[in-house]
N, C-alpha and C positions, 0 to 999 in steps of 0.2 A: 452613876457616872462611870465612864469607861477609864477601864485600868492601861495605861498607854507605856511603852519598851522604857520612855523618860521616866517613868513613877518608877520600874522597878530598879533600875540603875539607882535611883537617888537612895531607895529602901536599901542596897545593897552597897552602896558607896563605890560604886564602881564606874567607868564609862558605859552609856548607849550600846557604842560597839562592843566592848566584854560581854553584857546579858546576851547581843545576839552571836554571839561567837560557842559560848554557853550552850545556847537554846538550839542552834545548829549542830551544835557538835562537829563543827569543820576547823577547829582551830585548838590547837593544845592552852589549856589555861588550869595555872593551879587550882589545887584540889580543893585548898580553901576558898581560895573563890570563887568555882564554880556549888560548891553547898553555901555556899552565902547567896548568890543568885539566887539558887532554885531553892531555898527557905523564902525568900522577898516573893518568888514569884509564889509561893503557896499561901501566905497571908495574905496578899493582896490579891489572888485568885485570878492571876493572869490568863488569858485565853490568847495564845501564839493564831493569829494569823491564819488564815487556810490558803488554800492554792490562790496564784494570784489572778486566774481567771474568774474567781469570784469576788475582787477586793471592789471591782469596781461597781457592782450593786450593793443593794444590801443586803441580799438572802442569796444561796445556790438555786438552782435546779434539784439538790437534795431532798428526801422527806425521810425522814429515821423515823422507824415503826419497833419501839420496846417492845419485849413479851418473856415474861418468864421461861415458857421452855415451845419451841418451835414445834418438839415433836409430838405435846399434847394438840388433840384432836380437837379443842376449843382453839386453842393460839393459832395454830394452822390453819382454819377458817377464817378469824377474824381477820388474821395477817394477808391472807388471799383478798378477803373482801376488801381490805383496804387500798391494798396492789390495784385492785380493779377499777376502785373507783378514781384513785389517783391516776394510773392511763386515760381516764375519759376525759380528763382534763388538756384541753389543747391535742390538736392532731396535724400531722403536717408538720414538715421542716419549720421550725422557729415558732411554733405553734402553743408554744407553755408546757411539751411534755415534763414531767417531772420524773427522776429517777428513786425510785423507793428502796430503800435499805432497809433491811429486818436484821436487829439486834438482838440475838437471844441471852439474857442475863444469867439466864441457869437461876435465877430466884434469889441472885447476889444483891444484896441494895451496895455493893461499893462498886459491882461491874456496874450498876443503873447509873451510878451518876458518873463511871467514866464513859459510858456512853454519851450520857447528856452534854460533856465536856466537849468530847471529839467531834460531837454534833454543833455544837457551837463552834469550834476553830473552824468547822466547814461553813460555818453560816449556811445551816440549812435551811428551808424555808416553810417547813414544818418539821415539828414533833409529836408520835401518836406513843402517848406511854398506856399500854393494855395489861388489865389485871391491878390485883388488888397491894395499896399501901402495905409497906413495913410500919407498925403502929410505937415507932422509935420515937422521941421529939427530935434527934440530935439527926437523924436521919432524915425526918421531917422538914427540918428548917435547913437541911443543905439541899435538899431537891426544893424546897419553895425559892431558894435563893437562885441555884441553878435555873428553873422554869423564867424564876424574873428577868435574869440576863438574858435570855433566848429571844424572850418574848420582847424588852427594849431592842434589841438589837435586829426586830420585824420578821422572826422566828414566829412563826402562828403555833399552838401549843393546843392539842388533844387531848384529854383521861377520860380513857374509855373501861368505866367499870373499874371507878378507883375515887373513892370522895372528894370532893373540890377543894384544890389548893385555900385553907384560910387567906380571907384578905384580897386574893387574886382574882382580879377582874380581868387578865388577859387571857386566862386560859378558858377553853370549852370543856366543859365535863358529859360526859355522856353516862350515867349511873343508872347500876344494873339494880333492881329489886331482888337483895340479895334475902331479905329478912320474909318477904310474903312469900318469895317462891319454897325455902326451907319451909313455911310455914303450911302452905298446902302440901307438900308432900308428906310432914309429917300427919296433918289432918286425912289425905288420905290412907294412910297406914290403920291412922284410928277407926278410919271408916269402915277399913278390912276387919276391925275387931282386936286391934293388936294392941298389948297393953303393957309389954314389956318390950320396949326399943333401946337398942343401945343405936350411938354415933358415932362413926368414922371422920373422925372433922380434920381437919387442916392445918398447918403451921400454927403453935398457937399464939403469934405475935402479928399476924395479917389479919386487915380490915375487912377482907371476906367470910376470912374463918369467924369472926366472930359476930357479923352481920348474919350468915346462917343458922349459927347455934341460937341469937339471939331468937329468932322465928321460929325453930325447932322446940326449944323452951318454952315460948310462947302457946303455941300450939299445944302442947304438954298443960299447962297449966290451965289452959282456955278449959279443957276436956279434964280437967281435975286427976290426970294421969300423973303418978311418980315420975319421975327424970329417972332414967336409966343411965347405965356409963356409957364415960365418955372417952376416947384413946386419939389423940392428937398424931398427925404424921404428917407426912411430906404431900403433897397432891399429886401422888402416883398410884400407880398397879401395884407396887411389891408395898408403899403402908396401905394402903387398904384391903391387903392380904393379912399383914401383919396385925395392922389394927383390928378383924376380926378373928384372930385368935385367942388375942386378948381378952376382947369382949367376951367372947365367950366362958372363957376361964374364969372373967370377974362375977358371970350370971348367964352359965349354963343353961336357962329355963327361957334366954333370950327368944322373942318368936319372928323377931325383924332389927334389920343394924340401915340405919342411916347413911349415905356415903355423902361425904363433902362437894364430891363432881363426877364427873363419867367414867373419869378415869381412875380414880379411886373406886369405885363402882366394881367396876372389871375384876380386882384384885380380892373383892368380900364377895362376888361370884366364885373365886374362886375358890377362896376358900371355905364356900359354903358346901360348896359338890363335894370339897374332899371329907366332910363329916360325915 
């Protein structure tokens, strides 16, 4: 049910006009009362409105496209391919173009769901959240709640290479084979003959990181191979630089390091030349 300006007034005992005088910030109003407002409006999880050019549909012209970090060379494609195929959509004045927004989170889940917010005030008319869960419940259940408001409010909802919202039948999920692909690559390591592998793996509280290791593992155990160590890091160049010096310190005799993605890759390149 939609949270309406009358429910948070009443939540706050205040007049209709005070919340929006409040919420505008165009009008002097004590201090208690306006942290009495904006507590009412955060239990109640009010969503202000967006521009008024869009009050009279039900969705914008908008599509917000999340992505942990822009300037990795996976996001940057995805985010492209999406741009692209969102232009193909309608051409011509009044045609359905849509305008596409890229949100770079920096790998925040609190910047994620303030995006998701400000993507709902704008009534966008889609949402593409790219890349893997925070594996949080408390984080979990504010973005399931977030995606349901979007989605009643005829927000069309995306996850792309991120497990499927529990429960959720409004959103499309698009799910990457995080676990076979780790698994054939460590299978071809083995193939090379290698039998001391360490892992460069990922955040260790994301649904990716731990969907590869599981197939990594896998693959390890299939071939009757030891597990080698494992160094957790950020999904960039400088921890996959990091994370392979580690490794190496933890099992010098290492003959191969795993890296969680490309760009992590780059950074155990690197610092394998310098040995």
């Amino acid at each position: 049910m939609t949270v309406t300006l009358a429910d948070v007034a009443a939540r706050a005992r205040v007049s209709p006009a005070t919340v929006s005088r409040v919420l505008n910030g165009n009008y002097p109003v004590a201090e208690s009362t306006r942290e009495r407002v904006l507590r009412a409006v955060d239990e109640l999880d009010y969503v202000l409105n967006g521009p008024a050019s869009s009050l009279a549909a039900a969705t914008s012209d908008l599509v917000g496209v999340l992505v942990h970090d822009i300037a990795d060379p996976f996001f940057g494609i995805m985010a492209s391919a999406a741009q692209s195929a969102i232009g193909e959509v309608g051409s011509g004045r009044g045609g359905g173009e849509k305008l596409a927004v890229v949100c770079n989170t920096g790998g925040s889940p609190e910047r994620e769901l303030t995006y998701l917010t400000l993507l709902q005030r704008q009534r966008a008319a889609a949402v593409i959240l790219m890349g893997g869960s925070l594996e949080d419940p408390g984080h979990l259940a504010a973005t399931t709640g977030k995606l349901a408001k979007l989605a009643e409010a005829g927000t069309r909802v995306v996850l792309c290479g991120r497990p499927p919202v529990a429960g959720d039948a409004n959103a499309a999920a698009l799910v990457f084979d995080h676990r076979g692909g780790a698994r054939r690559l460590t299978e071809h390591l083995l193939g090379l003959g290698h039998r001391r592998i360490g892992y460069a793996a990922g955040p260790a509280d994301r649904t990716t990181t731990r969907h590869r290791l599981e197939g990594h593992r896998a693959a390890l155990a299939a071939a009757g191979v030891a597990e080698g160590p494992t160094v957790h890091g950020a999904y960039d160049r400088r921890a996959g630089y990091e994370a392979t010096a580690e490794l190496l310190t933890r099992d010098p005799d290492l003959t191969a390091v795993v890296a969680a993605n490309d760009t992590v890759a780059l950074g155990v390149c690197a610092a394998l030349r310098e040995c």
